[in-house]
N, C-alpha and C positions, 0 to 999 in steps of 0.2 A: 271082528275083522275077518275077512275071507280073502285067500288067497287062490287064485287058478295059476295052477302050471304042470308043467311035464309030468313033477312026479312031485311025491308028498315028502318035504321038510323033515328032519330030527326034532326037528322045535315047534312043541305041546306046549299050549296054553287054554287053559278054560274058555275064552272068548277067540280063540281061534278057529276058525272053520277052513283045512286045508281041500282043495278040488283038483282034479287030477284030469286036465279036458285035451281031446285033441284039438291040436291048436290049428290043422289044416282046415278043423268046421268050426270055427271061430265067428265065422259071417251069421252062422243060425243058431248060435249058442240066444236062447233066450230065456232061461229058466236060474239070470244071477238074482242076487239080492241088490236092492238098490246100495250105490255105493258112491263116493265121493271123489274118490284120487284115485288113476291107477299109474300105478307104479311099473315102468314094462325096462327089464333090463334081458330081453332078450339076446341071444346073441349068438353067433361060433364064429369057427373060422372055414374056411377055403377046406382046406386039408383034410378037417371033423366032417362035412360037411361031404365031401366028397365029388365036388362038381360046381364051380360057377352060377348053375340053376339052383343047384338045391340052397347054397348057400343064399341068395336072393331071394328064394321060399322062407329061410327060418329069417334072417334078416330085415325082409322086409315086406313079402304077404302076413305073414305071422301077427307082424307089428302093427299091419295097420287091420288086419283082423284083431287084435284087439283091442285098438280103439275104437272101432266100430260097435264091440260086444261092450267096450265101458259108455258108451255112449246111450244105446240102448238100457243101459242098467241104470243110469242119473247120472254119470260122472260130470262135474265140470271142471277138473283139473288132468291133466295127463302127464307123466313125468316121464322122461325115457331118457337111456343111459344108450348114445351115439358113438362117438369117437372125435377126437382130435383131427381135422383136417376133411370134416363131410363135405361131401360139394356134387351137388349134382351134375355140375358140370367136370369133375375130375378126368382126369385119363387115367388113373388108378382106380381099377373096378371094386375095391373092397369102399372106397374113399367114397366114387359113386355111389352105389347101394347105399353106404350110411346117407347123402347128402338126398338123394330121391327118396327116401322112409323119412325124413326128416320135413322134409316139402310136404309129402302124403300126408302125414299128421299134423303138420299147419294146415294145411286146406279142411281139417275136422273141424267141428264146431265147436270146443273145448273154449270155455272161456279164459282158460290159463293152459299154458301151453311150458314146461323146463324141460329144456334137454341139456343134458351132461355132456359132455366132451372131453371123456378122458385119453391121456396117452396111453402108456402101457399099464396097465394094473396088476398091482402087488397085491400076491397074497395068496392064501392054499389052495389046490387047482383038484378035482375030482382024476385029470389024464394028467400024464407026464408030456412036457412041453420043450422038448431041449434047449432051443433058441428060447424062448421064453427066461427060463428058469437061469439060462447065462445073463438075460438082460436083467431079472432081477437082483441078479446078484454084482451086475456092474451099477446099476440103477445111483445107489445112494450116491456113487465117486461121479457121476456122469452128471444128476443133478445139480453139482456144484458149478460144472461148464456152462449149462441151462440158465442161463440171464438175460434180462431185458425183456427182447418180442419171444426168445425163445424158452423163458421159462413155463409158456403152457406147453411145450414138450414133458414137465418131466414127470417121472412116474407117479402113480399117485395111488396108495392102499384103497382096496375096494369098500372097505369100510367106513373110510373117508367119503368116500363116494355116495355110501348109502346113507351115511348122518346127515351131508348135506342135504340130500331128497327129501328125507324127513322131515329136517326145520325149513324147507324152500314151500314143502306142501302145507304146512301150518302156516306160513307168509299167504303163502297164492298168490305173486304177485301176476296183474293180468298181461294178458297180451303171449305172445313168443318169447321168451327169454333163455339166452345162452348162456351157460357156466364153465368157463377154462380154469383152468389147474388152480388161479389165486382165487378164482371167485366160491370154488366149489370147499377150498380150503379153510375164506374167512365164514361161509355159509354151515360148514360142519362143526365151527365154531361156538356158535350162535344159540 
């Protein structure tokens, strides 16, 4: 298994090969191993980020550089972890950027296509997040209000998020296919 990112993982494994690439030359990265699924849970925010541009750099150049580099490499599955409410058409610019990376990576050749759409996710953070960490911790009582159309609002552990990926990419089902709060839930299941 190889993974490309930022920076190299705590987590050693004999069959792990972690790579540590800039993600700005992603377009001429051509020296992967062939590979099957990638997995892209890219992401910041506005604020980390420091600027409108930049954050649409990590967002969504980023993202579709690297579907272009899993492309190049064999990939025929692409997994990527979105947000709740992407639309490229939005008037909220975080909302945009995720709905325009999301279009970006359908129009790739990828014969299977998950994206995730989580709300807010739970779970231990490298930065301190103030509003974050208050929504965490209203998160479970809030959940309980979150019914009907709007329980793909509620929060959802990252972990959760990631099990799904895994058994969605062992499925590959083809085509574009979207996962809200219940489907990513009965999929981590699975």
């Amino acid at each position: 298994m190889v993974t490309a990112g930022r920076r190299i993982t705590p987590h050693k494994h004999a069959k792990l090969e972690q790579r540590v690439l800039d993600l700005g030359g992603l377009e001429t990265v051509s020296d992967l191993p062939h590979i099957d699924d990638v997995f892209c849970c890219l992401g910041t925010t506005i604020k980390q980020a420091g600027s409108q541009p930049a954050f649409r750099q990590v967002d969504h150049a980023f993202v579709v550089g690297l579907g272009g580099a899993g492309l190049r490499a064999g990939a025929t599955q692409f997994l990527l972890v979105s947000a709740i409410g992407a639309d490229p058409a939005s008037r909220v610019f975080y909302s945009r950027v995720k709905g325009e990376t999301e279009a970006a990576i359908g129009r790739l050749h990828y014969q299977s296509t998950q994206i995730f759409r989580p709300s807010l996710l739970l779970g231990q953070r490298r930065e301190f997040r103030a509003g974050e960490r208050m929504a965490m911790i209203l998160a479970p009582v809030l959940s309980l209000a979150l019914i009907g159309p709007l329980r793909r609002y509620r929060a959802i552990h990252a972990e959760t998020v990631a099990r799904a990926m895994v058994n969605l990419a062992k499925e590959a089902p083809l085509g574009p296919n979207i996962f809200e709060y219940d489907a990513m839930m009965t999929s981590a299941r699975s």
